[in-house]
N, CA, C and O atoms as a GROMACS GRO file, in nm:
protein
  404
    1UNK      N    1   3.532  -4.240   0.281
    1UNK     CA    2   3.397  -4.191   0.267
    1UNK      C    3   3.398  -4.053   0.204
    1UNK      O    4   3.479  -3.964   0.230
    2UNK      N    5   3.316  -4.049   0.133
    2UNK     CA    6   3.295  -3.921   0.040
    2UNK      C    7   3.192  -3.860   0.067
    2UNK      O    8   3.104  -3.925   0.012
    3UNK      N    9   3.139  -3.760   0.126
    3UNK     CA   10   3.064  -3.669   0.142
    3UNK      C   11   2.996  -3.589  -0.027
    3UNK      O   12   3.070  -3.525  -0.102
    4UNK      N   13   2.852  -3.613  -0.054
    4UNK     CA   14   2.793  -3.589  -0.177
    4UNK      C   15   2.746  -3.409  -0.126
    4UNK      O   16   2.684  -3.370  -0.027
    5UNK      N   17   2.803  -3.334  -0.237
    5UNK     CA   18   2.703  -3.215  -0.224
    5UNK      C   19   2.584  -3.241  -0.224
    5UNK      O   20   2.550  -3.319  -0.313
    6UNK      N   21   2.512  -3.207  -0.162
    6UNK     CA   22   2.341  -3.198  -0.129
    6UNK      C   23   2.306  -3.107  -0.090
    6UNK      O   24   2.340  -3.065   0.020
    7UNK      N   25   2.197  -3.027  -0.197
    7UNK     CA   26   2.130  -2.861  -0.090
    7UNK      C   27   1.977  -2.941  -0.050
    7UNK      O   28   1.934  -3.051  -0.086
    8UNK      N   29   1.925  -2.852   0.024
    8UNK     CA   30   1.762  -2.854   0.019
    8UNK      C   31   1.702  -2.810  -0.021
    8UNK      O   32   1.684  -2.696   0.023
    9UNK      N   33   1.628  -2.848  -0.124
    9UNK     CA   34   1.552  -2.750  -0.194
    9UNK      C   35   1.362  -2.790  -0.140
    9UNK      O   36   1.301  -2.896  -0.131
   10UNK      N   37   1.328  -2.666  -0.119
   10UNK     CA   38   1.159  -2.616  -0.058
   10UNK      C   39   1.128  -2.658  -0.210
   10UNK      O   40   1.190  -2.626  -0.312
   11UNK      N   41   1.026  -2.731  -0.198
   11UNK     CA   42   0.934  -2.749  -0.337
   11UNK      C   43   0.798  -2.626  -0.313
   11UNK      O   44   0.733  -2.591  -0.214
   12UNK      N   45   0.799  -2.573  -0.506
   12UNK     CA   46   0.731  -2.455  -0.525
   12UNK      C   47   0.621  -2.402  -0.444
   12UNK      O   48   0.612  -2.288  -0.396
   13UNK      N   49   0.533  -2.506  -0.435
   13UNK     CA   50   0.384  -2.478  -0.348
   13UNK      C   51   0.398  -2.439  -0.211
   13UNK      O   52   0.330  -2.353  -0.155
   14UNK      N   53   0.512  -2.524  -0.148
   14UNK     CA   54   0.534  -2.488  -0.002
   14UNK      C   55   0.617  -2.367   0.033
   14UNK      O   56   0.611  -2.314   0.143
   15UNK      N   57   0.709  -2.319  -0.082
   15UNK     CA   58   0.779  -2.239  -0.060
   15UNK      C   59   0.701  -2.104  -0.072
   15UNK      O   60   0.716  -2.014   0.011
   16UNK      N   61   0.614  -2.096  -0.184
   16UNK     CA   62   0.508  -2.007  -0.176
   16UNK      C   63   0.372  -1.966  -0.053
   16UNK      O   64   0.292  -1.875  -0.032
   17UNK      N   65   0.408  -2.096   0.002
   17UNK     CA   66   0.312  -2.078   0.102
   17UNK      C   67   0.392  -1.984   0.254
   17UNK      O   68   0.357  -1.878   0.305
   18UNK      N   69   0.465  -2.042   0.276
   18UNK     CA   70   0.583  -2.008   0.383
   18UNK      C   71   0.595  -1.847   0.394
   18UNK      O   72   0.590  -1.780   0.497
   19UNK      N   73   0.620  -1.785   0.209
   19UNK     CA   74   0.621  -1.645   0.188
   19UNK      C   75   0.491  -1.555   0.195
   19UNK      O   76   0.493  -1.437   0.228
   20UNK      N   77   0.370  -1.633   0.156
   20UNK     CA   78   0.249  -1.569   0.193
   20UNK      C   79   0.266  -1.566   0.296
   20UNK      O   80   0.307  -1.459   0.341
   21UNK      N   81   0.238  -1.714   0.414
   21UNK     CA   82   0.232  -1.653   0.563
   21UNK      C   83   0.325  -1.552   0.611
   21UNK      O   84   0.269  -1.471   0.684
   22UNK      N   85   0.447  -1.531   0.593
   22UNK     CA   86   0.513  -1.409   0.614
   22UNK      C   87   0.459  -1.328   0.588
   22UNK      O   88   0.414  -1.252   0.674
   23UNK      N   89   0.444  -1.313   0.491
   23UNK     CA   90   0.368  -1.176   0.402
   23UNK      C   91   0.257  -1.149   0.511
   23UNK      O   92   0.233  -1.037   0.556
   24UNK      N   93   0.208  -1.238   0.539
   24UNK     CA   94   0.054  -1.205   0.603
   24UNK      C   95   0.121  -1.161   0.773
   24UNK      O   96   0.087  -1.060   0.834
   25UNK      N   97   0.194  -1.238   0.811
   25UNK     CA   98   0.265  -1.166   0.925
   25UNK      C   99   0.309  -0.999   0.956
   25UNK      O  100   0.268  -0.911   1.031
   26UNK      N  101   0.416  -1.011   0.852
   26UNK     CA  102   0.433  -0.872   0.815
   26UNK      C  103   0.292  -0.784   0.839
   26UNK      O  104   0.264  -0.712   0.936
   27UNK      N  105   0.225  -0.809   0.737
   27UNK     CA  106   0.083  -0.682   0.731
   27UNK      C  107   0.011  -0.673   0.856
   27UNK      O  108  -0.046  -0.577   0.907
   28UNK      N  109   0.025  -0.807   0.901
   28UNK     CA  110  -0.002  -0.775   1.059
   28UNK      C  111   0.045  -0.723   1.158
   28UNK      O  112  -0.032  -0.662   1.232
   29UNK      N  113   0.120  -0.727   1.174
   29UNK     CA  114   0.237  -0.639   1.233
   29UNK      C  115   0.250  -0.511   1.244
   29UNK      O  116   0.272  -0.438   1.340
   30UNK      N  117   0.233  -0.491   1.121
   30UNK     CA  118   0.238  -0.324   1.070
   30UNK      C  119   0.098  -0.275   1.098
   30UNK      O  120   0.078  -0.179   1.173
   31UNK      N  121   0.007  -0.336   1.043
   31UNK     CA  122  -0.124  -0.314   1.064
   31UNK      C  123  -0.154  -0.244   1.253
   31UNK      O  124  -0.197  -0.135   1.291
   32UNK      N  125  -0.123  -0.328   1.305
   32UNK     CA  126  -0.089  -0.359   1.422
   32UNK      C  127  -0.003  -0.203   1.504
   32UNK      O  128  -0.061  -0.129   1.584
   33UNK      N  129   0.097  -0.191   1.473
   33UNK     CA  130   0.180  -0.121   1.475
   33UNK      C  131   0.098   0.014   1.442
   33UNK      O  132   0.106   0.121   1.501
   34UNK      N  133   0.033  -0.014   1.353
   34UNK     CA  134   0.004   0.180   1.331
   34UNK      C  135  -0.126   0.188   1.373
   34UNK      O  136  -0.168   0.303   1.380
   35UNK      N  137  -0.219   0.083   1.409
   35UNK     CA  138  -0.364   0.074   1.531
   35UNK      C  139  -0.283   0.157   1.636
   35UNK      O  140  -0.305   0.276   1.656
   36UNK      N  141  -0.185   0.084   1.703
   36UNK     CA  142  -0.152   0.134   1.851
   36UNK      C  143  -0.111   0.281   1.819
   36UNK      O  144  -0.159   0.371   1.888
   37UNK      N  145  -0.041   0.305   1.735
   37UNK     CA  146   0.028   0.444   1.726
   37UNK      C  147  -0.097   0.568   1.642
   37UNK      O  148  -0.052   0.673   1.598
   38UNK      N  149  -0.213   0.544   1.632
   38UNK     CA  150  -0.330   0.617   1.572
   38UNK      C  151  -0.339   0.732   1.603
   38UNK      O  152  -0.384   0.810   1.519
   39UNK      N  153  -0.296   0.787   1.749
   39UNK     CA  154  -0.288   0.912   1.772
   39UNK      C  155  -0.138   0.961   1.798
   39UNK      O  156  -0.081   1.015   1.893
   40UNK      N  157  -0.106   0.924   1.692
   40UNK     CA  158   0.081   0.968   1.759
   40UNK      C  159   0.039   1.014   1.575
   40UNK      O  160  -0.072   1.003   1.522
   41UNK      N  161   0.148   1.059   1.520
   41UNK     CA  162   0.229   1.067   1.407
   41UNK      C  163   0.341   1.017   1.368
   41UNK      O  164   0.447   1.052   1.420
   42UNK      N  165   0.336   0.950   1.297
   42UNK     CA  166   0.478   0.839   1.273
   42UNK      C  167   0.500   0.876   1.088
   42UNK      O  168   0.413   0.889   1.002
   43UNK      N  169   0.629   0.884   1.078
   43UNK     CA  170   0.671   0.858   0.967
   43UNK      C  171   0.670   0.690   0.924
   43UNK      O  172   0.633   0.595   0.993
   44UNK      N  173   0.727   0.690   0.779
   44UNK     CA  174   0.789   0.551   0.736
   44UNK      C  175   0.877   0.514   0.802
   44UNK      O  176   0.881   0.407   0.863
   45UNK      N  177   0.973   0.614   0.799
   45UNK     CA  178   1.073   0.534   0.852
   45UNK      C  179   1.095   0.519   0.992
   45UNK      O  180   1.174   0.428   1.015
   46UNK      N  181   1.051   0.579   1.097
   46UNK     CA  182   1.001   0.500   1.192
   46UNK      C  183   0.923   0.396   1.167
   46UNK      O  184   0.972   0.300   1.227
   47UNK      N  185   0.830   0.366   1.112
   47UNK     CA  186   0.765   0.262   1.101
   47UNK      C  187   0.842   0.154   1.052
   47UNK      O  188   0.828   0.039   1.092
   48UNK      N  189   0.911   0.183   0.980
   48UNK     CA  190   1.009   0.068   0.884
   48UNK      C  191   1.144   0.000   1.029
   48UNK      O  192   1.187  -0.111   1.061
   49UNK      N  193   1.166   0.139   1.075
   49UNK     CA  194   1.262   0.096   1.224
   49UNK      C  195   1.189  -0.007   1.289
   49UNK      O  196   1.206  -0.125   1.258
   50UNK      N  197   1.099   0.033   1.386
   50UNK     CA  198   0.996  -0.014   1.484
   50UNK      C  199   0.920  -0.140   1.468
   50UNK      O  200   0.852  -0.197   1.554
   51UNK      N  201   0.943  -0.177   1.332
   51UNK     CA  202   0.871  -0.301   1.321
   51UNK      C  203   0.988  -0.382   1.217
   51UNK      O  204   0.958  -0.497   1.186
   52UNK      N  205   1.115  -0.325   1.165
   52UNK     CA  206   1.200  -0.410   1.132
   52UNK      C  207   1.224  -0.481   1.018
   52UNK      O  208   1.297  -0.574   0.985
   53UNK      N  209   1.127  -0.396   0.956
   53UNK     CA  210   1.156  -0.413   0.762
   53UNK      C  211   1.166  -0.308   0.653
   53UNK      O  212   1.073  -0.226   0.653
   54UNK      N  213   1.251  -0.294   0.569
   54UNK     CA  214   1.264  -0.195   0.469
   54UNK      C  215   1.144  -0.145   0.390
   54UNK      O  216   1.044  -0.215   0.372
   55UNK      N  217   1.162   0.014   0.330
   55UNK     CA  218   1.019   0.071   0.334
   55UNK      C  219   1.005  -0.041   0.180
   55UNK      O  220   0.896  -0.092   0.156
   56UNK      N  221   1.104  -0.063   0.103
   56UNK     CA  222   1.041  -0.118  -0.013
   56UNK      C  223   0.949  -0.241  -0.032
   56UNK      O  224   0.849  -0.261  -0.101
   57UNK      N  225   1.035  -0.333   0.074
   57UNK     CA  226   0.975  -0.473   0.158
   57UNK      C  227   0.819  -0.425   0.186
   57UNK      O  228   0.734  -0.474   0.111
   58UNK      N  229   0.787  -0.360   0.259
   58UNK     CA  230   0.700  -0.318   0.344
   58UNK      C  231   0.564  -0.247   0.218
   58UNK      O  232   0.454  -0.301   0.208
   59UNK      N  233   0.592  -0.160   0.161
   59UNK     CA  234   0.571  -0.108  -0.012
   59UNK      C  235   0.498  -0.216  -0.114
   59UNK      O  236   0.401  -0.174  -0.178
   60UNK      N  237   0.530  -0.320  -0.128
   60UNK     CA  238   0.570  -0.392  -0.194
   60UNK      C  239   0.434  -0.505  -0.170
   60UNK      O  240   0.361  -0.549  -0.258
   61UNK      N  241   0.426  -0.542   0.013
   61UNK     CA  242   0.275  -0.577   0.028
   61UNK      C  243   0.186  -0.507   0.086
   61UNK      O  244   0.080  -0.561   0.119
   62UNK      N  245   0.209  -0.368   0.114
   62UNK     CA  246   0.118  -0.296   0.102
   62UNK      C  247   0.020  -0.271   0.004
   62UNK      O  248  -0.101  -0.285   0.015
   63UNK      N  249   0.102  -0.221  -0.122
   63UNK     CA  250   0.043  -0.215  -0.282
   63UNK      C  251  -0.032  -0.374  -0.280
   63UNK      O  252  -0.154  -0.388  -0.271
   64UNK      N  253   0.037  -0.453  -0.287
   64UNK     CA  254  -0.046  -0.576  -0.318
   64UNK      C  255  -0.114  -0.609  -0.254
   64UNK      O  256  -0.203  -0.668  -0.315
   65UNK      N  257  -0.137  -0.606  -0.090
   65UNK     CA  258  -0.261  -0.622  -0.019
   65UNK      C  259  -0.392  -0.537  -0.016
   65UNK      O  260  -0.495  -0.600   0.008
   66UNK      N  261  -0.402  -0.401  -0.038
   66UNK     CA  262  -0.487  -0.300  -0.034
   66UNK      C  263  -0.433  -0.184  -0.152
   66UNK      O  264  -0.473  -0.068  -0.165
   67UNK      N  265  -0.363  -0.233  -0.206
   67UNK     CA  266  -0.364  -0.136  -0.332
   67UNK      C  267  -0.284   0.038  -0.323
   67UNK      O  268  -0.258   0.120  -0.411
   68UNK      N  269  -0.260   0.040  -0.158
   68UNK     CA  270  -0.235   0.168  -0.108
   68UNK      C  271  -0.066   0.162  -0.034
   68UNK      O  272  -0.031   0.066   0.034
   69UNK      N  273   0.022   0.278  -0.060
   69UNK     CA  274   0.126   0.260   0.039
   69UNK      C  275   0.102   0.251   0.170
   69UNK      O  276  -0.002   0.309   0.200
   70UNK      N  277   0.187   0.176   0.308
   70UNK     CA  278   0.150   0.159   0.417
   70UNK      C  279   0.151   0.362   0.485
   70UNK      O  280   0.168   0.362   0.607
   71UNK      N  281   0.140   0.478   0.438
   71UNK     CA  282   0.138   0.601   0.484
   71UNK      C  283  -0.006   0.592   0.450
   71UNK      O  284  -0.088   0.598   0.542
   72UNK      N  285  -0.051   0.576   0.311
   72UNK     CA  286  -0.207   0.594   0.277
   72UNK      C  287  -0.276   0.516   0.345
   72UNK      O  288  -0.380   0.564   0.389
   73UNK      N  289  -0.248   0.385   0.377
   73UNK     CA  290  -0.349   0.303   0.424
   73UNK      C  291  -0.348   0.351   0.578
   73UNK      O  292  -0.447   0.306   0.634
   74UNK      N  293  -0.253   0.441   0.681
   74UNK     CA  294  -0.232   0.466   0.815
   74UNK      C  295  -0.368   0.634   0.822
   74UNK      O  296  -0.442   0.675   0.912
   75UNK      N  297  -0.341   0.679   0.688
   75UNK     CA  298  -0.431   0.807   0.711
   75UNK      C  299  -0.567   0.789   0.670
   75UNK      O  300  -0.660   0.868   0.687
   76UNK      N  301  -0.569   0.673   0.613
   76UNK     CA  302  -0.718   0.580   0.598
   76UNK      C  303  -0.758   0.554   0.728
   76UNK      O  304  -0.859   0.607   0.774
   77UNK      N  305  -0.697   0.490   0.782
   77UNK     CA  306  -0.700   0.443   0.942
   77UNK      C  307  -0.746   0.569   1.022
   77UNK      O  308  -0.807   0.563   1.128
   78UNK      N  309  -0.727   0.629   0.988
   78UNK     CA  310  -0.710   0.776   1.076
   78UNK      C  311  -0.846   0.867   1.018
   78UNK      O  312  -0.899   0.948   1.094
   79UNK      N  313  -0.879   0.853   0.931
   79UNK     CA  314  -1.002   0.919   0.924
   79UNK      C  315  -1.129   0.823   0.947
   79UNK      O  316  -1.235   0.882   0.970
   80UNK      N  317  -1.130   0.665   0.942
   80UNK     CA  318  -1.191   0.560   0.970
   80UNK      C  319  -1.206   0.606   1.140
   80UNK      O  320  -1.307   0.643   1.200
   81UNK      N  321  -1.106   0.594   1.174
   81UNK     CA  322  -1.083   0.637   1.355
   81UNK      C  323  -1.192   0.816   1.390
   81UNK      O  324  -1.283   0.843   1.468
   82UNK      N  325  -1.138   0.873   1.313
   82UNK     CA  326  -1.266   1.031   1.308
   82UNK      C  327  -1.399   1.044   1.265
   82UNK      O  328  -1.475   1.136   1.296
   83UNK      N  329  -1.430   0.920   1.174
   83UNK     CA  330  -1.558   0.907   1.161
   83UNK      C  331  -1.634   0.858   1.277
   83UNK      O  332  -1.737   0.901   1.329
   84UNK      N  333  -1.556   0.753   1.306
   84UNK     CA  334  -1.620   0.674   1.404
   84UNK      C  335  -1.661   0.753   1.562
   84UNK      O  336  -1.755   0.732   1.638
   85UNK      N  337  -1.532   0.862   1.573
   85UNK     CA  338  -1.583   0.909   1.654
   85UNK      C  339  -1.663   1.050   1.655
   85UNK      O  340  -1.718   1.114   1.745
   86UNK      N  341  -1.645   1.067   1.525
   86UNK     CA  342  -1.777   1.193   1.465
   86UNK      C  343  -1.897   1.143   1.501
   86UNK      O  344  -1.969   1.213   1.573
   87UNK      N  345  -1.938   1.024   1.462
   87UNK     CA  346  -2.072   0.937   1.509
   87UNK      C  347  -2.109   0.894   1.648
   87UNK      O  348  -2.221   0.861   1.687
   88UNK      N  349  -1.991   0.899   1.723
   88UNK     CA  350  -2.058   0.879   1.873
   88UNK      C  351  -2.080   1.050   1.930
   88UNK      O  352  -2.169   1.083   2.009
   89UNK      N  353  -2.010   1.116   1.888
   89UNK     CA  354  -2.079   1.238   1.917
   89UNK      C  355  -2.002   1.321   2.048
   89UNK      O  356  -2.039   1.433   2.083
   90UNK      N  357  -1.902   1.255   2.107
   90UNK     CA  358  -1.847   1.258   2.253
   90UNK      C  359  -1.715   1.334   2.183
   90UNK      O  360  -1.613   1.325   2.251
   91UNK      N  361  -1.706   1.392   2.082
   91UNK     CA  362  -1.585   1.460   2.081
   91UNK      C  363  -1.633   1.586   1.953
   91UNK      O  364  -1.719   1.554   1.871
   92UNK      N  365  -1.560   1.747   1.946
   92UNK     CA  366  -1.595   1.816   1.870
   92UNK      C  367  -1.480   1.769   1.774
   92UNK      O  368  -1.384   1.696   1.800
   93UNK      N  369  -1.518   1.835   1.649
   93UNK     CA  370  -1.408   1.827   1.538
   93UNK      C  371  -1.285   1.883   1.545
   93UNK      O  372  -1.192   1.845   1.474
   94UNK      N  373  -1.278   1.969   1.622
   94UNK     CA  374  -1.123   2.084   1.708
   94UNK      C  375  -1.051   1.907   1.824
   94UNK      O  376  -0.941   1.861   1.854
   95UNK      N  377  -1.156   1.881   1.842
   95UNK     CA  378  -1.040   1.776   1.984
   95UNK      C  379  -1.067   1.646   1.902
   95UNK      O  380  -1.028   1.545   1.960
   96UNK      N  381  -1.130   1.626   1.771
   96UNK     CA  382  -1.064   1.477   1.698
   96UNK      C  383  -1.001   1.504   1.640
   96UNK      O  384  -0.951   1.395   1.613
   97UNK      N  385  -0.924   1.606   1.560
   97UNK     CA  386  -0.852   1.664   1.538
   97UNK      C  387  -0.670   1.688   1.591
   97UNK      O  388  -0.555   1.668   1.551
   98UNK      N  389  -0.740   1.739   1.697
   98UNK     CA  390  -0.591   1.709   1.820
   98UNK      C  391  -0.540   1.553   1.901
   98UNK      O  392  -0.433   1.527   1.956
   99UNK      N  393  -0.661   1.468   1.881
   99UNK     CA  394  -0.657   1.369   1.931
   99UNK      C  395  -0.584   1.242   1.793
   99UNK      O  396  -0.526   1.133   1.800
  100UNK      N  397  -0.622   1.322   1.695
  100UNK     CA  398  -0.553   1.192   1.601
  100UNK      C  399  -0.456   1.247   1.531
  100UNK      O  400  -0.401   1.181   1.442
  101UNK      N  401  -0.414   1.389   1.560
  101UNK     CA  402  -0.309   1.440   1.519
  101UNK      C  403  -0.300   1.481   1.364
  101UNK      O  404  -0.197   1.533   1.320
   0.00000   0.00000   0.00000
């Protein structure tokens, strides 16, 4: 008996699909990841540690999901987070300030 080389090959559509849902995992994740950490200060590369993918990986669907690196889109987050609480009124601009770092 002879054993035939055989690989598996993912056909195009599914294989593309598999990498979006990752993709979409990933951004969640991260997304995710820098919600909880909103009043901390985090670098990339903590961020890249803590959630377990390289900054270029990470770069790469950032730019392509929102157009912004995952640092821009976290200080987006962060003034989204100061507006919101500029408008309820329960904090001065000195303690949203200290509060979102």
């Amino acid at each position: 008996l002879m054993r035939q080389n055989t690989t598996l090959s993912v056909p195009g559509k599914l294989s593309n699909r598999i990498e979006q849902k990752t993709r979409e995992r990933v951004f969640t994740k991260v997304v995710n990841y820098l919600v909880d950490n909103i009043q901390s200060q985090v670098s990339m590369d903590q961020v890249c540690r803590d959630v377990g993918y390289s900054r270029s990986y990470l770069h790469r669907i950032f730019k392509k999901r929102t157009g912004q690196s995952v640092m821009d889109y976290y200080k987006s987050l962060k003034m989204e987070k100061a507006k919101q609480l500029i408008r309820e009124g329960s904090h001065n601009f000195t303690q949203i300030s200290y509060k979102l770092n």
